[in-house]
CHARMM-style PDB file with segment names, atoms N, HN, CA, C and O in Angstrom:
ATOM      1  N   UNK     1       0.847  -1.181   0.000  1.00  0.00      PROA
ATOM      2  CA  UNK     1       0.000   0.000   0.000  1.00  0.00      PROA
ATOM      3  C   UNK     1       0.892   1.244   0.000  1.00  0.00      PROA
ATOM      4  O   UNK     1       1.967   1.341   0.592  1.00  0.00      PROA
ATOM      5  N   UNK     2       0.311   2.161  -0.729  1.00  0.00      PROA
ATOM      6  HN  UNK     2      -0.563   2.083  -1.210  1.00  0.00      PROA
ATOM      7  CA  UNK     2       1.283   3.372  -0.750  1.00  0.00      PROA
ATOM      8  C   UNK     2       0.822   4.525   0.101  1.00  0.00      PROA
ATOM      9  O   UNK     2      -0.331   4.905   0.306  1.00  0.00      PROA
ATOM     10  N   UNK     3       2.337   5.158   0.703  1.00  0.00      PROA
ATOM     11  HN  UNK     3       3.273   4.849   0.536  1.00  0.00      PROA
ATOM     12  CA  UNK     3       1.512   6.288   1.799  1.00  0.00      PROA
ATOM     13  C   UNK     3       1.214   7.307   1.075  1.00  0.00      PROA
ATOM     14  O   UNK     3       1.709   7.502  -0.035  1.00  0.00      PROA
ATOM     15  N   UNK     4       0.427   8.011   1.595  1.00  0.00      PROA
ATOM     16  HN  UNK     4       0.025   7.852   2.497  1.00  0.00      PROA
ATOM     17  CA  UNK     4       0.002   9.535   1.159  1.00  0.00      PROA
ATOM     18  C   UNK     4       0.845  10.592   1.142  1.00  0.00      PROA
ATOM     19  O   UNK     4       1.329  10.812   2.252  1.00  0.00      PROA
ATOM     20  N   UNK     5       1.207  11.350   0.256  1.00  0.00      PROA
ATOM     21  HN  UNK     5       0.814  11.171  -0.646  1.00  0.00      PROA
ATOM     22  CA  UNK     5       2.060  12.224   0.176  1.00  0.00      PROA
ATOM     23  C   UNK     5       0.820  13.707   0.313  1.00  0.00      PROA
ATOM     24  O   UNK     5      -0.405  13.721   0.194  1.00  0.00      PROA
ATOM     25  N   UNK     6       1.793  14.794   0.600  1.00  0.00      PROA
ATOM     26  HN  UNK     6       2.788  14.782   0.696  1.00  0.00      PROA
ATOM     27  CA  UNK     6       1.705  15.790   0.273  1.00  0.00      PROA
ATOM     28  C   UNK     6       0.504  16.392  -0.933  1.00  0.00      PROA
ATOM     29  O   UNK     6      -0.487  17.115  -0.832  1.00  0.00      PROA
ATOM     30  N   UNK     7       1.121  15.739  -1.993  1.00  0.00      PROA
ATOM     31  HN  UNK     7       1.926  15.152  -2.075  1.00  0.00      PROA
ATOM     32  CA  UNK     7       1.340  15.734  -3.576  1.00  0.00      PROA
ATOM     33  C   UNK     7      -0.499  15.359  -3.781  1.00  0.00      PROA
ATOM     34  O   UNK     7      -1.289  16.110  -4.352  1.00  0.00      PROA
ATOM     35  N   UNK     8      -0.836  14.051  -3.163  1.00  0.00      PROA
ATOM     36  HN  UNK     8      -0.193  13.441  -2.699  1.00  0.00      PROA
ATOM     37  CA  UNK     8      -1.748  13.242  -2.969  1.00  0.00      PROA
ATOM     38  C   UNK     8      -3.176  14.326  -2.835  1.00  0.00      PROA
ATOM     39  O   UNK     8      -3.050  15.434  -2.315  1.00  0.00      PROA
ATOM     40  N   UNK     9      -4.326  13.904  -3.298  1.00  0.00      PROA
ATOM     41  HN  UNK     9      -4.429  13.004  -3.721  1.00  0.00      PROA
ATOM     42  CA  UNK     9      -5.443  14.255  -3.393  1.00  0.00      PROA
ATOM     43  C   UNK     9      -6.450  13.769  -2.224  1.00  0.00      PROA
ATOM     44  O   UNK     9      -7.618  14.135  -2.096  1.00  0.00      PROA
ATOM     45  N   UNK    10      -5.757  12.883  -1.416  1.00  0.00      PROA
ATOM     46  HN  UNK    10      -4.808  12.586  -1.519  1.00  0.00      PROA
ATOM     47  CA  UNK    10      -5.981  12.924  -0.223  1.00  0.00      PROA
ATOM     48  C   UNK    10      -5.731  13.950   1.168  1.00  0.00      PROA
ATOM     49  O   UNK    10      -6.275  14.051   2.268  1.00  0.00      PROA
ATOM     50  N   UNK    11      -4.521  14.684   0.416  1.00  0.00      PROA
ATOM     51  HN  UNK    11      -4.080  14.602  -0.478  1.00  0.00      PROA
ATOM     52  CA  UNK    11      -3.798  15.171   1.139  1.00  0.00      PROA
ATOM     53  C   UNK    11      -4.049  17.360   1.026  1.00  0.00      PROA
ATOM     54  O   UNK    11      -3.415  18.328   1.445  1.00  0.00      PROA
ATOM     55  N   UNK    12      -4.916  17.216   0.478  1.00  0.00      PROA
ATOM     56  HN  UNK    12      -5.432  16.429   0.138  1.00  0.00      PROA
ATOM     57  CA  UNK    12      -5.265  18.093  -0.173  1.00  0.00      PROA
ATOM     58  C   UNK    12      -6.622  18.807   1.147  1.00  0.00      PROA
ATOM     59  O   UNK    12      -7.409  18.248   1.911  1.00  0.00      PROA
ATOM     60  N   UNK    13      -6.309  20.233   0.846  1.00  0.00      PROA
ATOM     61  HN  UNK    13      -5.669  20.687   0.226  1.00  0.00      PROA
ATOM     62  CA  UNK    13      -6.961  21.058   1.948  1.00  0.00      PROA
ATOM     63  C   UNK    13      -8.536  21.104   2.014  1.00  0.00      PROA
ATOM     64  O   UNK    13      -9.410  21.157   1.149  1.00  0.00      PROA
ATOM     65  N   UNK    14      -8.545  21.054   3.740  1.00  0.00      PROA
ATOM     66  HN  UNK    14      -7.835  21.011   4.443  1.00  0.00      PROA
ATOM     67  CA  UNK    14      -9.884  21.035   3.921  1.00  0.00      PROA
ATOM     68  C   UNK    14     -10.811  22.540   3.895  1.00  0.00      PROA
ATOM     69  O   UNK    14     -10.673  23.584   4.533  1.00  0.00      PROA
ATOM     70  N   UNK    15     -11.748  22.134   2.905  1.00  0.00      PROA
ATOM     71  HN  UNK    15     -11.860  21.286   2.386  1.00  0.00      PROA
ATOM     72  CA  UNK    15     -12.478  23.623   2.766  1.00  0.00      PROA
ATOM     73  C   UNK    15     -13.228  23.592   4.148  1.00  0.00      PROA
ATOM     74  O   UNK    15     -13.265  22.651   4.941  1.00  0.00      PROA
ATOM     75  N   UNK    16     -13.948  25.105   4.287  1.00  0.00      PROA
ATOM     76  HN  UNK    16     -13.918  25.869   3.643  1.00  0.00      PROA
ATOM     77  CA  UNK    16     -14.637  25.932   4.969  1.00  0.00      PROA
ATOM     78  C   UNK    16     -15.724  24.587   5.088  1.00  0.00      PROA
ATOM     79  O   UNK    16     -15.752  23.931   6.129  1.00  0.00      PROA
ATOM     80  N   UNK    17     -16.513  24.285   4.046  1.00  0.00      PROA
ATOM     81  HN  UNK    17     -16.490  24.818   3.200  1.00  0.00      PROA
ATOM     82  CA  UNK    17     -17.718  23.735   3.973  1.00  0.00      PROA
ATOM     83  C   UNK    17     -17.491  22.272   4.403  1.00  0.00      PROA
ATOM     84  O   UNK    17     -18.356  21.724   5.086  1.00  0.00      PROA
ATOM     85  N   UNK    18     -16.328  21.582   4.028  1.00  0.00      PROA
ATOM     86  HN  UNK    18     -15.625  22.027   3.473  1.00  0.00      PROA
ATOM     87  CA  UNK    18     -16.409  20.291   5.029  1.00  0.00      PROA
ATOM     88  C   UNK    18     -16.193  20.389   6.595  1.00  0.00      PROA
ATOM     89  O   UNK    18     -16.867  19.681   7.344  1.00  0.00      PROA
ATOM     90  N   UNK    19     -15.213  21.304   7.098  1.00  0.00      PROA
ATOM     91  HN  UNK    19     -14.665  21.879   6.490  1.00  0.00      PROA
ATOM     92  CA  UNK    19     -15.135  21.708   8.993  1.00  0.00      PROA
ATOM     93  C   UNK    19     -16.794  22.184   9.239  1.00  0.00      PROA
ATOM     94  O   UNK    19     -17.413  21.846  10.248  1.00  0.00      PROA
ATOM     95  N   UNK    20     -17.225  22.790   8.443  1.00  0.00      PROA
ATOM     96  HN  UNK    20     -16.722  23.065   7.623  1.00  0.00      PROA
ATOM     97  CA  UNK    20     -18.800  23.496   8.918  1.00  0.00      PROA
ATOM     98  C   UNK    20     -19.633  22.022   9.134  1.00  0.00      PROA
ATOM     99  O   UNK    20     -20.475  21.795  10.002  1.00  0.00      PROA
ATOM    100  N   UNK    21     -19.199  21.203   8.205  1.00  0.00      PROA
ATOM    101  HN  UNK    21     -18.515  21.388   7.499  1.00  0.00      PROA
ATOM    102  CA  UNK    21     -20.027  20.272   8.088  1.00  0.00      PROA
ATOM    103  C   UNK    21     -19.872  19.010   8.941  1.00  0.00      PROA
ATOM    104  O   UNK    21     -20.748  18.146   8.996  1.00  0.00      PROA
ATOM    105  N   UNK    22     -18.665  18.947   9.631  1.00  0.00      PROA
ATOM    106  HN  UNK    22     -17.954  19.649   9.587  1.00  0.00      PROA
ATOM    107  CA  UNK    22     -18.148  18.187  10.599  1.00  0.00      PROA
ATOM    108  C   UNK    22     -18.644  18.963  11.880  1.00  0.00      PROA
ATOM    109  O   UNK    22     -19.362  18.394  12.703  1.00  0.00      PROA
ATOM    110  N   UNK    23     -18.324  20.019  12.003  1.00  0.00      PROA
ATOM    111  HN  UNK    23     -17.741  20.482  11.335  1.00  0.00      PROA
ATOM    112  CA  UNK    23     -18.665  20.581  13.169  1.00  0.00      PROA
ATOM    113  C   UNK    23     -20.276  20.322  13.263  1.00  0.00      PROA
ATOM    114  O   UNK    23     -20.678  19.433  14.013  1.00  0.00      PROA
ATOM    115  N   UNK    24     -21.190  21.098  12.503  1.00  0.00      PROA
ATOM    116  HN  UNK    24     -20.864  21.820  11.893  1.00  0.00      PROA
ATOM    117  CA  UNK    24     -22.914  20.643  12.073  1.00  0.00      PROA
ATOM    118  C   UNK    24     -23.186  18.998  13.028  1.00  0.00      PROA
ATOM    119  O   UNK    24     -24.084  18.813  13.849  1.00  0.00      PROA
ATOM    120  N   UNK    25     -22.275  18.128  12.665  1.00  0.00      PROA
ATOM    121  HN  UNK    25     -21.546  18.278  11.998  1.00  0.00      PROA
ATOM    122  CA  UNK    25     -22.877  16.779  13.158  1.00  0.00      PROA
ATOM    123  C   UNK    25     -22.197  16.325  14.174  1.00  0.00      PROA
ATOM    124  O   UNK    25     -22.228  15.101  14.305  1.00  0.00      PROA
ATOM    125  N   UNK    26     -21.426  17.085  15.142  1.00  0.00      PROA
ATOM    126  HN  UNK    26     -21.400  18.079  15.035  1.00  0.00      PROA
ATOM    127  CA  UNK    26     -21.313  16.976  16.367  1.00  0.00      PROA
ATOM    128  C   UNK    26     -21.654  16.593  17.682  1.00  0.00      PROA
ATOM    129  O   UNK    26     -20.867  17.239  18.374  1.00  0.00      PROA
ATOM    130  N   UNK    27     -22.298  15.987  18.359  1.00  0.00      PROA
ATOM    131  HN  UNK    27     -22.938  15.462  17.797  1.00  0.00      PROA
ATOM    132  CA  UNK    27     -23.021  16.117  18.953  1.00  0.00      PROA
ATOM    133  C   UNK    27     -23.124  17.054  20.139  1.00  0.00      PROA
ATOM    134  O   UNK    27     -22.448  16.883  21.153  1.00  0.00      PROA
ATOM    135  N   UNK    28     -23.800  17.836  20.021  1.00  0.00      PROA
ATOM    136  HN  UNK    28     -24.349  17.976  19.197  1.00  0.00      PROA
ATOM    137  CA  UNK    28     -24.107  19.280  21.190  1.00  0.00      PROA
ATOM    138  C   UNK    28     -23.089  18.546  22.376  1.00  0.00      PROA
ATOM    139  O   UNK    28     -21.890  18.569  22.652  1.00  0.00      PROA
ATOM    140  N   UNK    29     -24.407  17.842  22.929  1.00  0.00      PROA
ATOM    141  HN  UNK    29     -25.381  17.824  22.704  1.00  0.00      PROA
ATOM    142  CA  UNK    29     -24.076  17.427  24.630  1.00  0.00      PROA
ATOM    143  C   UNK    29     -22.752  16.643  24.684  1.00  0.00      PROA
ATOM    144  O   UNK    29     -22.680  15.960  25.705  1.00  0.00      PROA
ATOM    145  N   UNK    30     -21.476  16.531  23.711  1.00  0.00      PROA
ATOM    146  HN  UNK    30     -21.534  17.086  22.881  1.00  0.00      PROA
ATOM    147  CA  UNK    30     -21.346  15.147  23.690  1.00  0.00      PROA
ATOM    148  C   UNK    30     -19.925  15.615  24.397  1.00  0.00      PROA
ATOM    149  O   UNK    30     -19.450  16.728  24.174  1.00  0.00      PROA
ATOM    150  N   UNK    31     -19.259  14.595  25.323  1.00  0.00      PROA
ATOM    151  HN  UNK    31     -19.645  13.690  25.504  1.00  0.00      PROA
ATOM    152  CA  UNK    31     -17.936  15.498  26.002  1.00  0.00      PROA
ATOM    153  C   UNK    31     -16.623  15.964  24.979  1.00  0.00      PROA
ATOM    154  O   UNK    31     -16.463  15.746  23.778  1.00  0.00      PROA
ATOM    155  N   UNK    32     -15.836  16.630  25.876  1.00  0.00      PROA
ATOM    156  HN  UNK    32     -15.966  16.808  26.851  1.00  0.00      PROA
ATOM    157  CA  UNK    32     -14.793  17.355  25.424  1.00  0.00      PROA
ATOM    158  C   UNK    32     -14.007  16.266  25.258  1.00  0.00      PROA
ATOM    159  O   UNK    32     -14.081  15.234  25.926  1.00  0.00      PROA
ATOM    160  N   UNK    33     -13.080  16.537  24.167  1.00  0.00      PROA
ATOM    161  HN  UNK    33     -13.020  17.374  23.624  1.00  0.00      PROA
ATOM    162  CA  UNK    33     -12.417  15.449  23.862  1.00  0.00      PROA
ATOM    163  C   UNK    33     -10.659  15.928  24.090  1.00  0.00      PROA
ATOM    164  O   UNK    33     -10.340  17.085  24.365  1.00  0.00      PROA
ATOM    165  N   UNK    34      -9.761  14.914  23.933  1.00  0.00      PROA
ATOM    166  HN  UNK    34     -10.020  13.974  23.710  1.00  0.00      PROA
ATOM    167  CA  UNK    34      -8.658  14.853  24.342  1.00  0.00      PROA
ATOM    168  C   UNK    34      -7.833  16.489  24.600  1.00  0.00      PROA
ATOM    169  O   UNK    34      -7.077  16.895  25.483  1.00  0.00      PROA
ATOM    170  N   UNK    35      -8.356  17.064  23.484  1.00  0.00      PROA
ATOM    171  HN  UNK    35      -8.970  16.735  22.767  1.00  0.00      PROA
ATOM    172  CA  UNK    35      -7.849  18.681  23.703  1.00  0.00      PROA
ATOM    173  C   UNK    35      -8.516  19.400  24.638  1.00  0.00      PROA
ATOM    174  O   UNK    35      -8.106  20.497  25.017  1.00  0.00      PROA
ATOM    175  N   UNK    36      -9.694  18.793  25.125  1.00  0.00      PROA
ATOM    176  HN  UNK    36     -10.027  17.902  24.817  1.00  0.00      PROA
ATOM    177  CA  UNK    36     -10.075  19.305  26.421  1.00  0.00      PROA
ATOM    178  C   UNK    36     -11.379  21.002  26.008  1.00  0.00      PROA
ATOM    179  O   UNK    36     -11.372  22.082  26.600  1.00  0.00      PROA
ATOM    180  N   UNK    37     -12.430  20.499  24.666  1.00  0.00      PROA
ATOM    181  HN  UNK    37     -12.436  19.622  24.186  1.00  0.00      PROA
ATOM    182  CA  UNK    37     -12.293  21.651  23.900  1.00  0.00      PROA
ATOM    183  C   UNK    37     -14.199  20.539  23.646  1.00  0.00      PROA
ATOM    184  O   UNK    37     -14.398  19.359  23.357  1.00  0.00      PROA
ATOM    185  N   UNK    38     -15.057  21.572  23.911  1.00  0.00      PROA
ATOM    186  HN  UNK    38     -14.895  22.531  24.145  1.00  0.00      PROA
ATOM    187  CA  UNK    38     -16.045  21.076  24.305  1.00  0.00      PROA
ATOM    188  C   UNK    38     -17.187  21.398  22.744  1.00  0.00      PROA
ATOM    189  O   UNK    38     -17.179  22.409  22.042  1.00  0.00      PROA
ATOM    190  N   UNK    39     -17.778  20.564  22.641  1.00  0.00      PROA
ATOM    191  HN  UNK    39     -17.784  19.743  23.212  1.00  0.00      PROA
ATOM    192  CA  UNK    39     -18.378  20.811  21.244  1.00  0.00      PROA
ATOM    193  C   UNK    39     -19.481  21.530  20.961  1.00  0.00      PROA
ATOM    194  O   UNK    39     -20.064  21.435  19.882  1.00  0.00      PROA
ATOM    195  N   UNK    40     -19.949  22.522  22.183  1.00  0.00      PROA
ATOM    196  HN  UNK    40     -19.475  22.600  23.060  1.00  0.00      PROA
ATOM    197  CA  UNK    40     -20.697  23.355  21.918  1.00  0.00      PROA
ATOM    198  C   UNK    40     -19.971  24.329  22.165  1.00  0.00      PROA
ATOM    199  O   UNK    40     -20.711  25.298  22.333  1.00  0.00      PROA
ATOM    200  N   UNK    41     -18.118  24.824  22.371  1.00  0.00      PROA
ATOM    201  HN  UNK    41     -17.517  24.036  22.235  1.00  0.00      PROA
ATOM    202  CA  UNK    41     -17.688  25.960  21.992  1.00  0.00      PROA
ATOM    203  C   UNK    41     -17.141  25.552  20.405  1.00  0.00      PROA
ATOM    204  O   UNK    41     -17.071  26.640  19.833  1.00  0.00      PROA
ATOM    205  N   UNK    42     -16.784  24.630  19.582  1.00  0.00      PROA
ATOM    206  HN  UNK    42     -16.842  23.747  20.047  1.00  0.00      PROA
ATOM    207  CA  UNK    42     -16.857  24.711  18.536  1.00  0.00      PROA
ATOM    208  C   UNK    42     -18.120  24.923  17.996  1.00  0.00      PROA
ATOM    209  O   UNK    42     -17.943  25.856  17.212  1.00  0.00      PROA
ATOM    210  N   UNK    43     -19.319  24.595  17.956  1.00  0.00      PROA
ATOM    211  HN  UNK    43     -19.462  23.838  18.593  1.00  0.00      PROA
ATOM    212  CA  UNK    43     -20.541  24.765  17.226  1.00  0.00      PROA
ATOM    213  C   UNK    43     -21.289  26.321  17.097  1.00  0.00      PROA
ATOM    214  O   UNK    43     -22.154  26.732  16.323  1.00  0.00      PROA
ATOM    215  N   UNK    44     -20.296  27.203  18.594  1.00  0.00      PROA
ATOM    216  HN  UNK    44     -19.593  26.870  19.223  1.00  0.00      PROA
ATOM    217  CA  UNK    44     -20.690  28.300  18.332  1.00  0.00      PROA
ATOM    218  C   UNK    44     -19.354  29.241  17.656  1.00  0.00      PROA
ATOM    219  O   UNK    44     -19.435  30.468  17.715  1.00  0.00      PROA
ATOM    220  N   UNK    45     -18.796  28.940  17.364  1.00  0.00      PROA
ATOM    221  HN  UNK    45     -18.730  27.943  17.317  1.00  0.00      PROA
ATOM    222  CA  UNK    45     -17.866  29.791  16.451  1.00  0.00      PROA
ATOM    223  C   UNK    45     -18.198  30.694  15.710  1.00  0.00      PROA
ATOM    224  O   UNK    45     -19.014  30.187  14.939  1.00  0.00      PROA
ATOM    225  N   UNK    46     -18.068  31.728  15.465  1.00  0.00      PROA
ATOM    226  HN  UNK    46     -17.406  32.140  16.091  1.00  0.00      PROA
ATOM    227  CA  UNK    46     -17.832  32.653  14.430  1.00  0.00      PROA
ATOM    228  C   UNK    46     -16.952  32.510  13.138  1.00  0.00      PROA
ATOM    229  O   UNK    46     -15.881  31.904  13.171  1.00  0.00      PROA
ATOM    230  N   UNK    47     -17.520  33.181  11.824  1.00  0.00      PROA
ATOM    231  HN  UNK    47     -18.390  33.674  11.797  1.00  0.00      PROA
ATOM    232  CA  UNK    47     -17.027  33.068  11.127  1.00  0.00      PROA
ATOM    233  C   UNK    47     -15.415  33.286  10.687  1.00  0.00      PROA
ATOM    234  O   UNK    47     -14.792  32.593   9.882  1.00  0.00      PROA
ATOM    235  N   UNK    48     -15.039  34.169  11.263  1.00  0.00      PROA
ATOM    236  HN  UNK    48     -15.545  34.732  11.916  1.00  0.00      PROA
ATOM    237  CA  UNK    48     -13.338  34.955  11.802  1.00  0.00      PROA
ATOM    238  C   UNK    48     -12.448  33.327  12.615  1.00  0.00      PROA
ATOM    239  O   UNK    48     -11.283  33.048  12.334  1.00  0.00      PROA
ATOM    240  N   UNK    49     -13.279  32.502  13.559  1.00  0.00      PROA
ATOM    241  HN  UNK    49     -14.226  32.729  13.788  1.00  0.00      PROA
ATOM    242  CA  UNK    49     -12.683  31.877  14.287  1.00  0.00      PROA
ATOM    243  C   UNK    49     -12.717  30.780  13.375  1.00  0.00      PROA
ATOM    244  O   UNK    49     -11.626  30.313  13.048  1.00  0.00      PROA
ATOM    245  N   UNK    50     -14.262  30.032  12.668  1.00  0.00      PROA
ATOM    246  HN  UNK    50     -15.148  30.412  12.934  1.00  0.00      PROA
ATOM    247  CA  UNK    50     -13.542  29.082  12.129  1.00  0.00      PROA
ATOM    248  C   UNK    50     -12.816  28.905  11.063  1.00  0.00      PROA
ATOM    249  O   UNK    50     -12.380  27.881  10.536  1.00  0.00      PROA
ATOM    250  N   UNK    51     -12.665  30.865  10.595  1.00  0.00      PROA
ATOM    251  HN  UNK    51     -13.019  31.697  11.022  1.00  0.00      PROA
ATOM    252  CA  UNK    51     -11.326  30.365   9.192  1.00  0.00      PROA
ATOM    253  C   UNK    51     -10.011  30.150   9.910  1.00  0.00      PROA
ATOM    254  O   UNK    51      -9.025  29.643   9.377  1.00  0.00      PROA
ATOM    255  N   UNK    52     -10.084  30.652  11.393  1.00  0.00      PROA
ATOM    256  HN  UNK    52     -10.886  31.064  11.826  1.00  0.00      PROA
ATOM    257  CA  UNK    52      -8.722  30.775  12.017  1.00  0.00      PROA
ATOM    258  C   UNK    52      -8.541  29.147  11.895  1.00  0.00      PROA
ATOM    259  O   UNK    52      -7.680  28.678  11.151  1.00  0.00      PROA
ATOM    260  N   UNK    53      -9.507  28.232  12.763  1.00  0.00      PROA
ATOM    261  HN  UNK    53     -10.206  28.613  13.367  1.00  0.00      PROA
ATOM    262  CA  UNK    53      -9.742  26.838  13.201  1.00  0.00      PROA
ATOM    263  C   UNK    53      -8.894  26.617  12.050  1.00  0.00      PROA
ATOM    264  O   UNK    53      -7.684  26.783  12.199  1.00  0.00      PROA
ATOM    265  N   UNK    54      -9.426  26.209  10.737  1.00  0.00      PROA
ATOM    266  HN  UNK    54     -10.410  26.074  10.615  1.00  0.00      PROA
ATOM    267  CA  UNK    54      -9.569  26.048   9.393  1.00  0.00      PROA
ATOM    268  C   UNK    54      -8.003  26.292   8.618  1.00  0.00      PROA
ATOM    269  O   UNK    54      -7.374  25.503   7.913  1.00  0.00      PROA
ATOM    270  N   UNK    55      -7.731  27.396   8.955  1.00  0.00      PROA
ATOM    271  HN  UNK    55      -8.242  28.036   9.528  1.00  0.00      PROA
ATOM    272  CA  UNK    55      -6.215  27.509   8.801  1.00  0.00      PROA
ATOM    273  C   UNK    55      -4.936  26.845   9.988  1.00  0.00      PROA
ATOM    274  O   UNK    55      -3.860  26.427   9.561  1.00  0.00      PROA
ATOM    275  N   UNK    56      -5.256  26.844  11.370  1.00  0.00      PROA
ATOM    276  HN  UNK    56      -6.130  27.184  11.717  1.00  0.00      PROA
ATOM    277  CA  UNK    56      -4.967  25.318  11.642  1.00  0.00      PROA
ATOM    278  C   UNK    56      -4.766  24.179  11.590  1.00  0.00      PROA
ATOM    279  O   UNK    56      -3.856  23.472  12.023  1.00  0.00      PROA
ATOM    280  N   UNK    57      -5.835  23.951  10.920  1.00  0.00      PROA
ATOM    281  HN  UNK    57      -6.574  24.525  10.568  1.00  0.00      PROA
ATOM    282  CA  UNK    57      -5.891  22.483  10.695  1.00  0.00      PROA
ATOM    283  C   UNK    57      -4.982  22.041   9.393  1.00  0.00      PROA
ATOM    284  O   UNK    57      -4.043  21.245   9.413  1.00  0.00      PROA
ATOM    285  N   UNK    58      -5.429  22.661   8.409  1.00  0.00      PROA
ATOM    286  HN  UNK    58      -6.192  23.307   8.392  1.00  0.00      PROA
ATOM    287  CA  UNK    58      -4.433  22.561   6.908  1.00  0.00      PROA
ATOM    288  C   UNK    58      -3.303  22.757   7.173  1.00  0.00      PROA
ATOM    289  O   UNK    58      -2.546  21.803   6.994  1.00  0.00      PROA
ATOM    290  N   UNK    59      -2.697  24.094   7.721  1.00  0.00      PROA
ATOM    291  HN  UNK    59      -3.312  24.869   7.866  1.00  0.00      PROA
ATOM    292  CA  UNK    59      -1.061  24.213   8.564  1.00  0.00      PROA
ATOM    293  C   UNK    59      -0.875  22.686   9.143  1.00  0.00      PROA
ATOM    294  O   UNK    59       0.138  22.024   8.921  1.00  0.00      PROA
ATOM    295  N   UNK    60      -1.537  22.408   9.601  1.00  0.00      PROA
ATOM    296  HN  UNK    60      -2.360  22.946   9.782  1.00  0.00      PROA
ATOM    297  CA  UNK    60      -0.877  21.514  10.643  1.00  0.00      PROA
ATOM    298  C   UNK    60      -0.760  20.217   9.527  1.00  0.00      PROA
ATOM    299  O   UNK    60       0.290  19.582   9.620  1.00  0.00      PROA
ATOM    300  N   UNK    61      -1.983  19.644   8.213  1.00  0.00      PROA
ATOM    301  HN  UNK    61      -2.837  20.160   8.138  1.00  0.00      PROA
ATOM    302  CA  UNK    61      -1.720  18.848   7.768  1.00  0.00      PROA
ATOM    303  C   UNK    61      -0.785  18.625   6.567  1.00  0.00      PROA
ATOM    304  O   UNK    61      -0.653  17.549   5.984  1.00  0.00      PROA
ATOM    305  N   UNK    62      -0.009  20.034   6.200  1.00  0.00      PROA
ATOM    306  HN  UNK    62      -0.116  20.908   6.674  1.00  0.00      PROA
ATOM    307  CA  UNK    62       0.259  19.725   5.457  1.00  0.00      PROA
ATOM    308  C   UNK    62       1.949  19.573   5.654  1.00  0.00      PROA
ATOM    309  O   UNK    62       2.692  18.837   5.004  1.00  0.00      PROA
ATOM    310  N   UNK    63       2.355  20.601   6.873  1.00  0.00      PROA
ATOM    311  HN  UNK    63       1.751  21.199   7.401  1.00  0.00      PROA
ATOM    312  CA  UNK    63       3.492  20.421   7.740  1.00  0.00      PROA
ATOM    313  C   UNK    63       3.960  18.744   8.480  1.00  0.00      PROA
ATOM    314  O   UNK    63       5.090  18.299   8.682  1.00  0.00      PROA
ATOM    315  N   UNK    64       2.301  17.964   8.813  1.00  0.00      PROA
ATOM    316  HN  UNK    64       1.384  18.325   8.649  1.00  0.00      PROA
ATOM    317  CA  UNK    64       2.569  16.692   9.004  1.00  0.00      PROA
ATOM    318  C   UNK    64       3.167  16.808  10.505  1.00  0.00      PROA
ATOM    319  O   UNK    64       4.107  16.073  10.808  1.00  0.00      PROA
ATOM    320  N   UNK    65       2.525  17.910  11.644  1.00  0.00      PROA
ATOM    321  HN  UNK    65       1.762  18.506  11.398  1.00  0.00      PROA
ATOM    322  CA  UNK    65       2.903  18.124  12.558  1.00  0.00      PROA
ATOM    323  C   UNK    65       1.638  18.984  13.354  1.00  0.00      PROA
ATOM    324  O   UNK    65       0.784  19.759  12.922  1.00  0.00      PROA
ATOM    325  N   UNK    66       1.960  18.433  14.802  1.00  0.00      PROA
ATOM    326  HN  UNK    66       2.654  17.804  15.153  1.00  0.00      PROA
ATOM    327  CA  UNK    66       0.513  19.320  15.618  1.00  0.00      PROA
ATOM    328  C   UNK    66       1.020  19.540  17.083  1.00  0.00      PROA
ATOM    329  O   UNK    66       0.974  18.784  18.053  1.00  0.00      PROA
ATOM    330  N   UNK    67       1.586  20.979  16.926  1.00  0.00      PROA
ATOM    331  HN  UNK    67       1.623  21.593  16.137  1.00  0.00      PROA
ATOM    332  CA  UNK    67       2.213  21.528  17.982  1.00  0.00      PROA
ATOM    333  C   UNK    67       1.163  21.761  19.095  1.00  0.00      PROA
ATOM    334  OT1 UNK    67       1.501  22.258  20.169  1.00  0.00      PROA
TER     335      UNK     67
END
């Protein structure tokens, strides 16, 4: 099996509309998870915060690192 590169279309950045859409099916009540980061302060985000989130996350996947 071959790993995923960079290069890879797997590997390729997550838009606005899939995090909205992950976040969307969350479950409200459901606990905070390992980051300690509770899913009804993600569900209320602002638009400013989740491009910040959003640019996080891609930084972090494409660096292949999560400081």
């Amino acid at each position: 099996m071959k790993s995923a590169t960079a290069d890879d279309i797997s590997c390729r950045d997550i838009t606005v509309t899939e995090l909205c859409a992950a976040i969307k099916h969350m479950r409200t009540k459901g606990a905070a998870g390992p980051d300690d980061i509770p899913p009804t302060f993600l569900k209320s985000l602002d638009p400013f915060a989740l491009s910040e989130l959003l640019a996080i996350f891609n930084q972090s996947f494409q660096e292949g690192s999560c400081h």
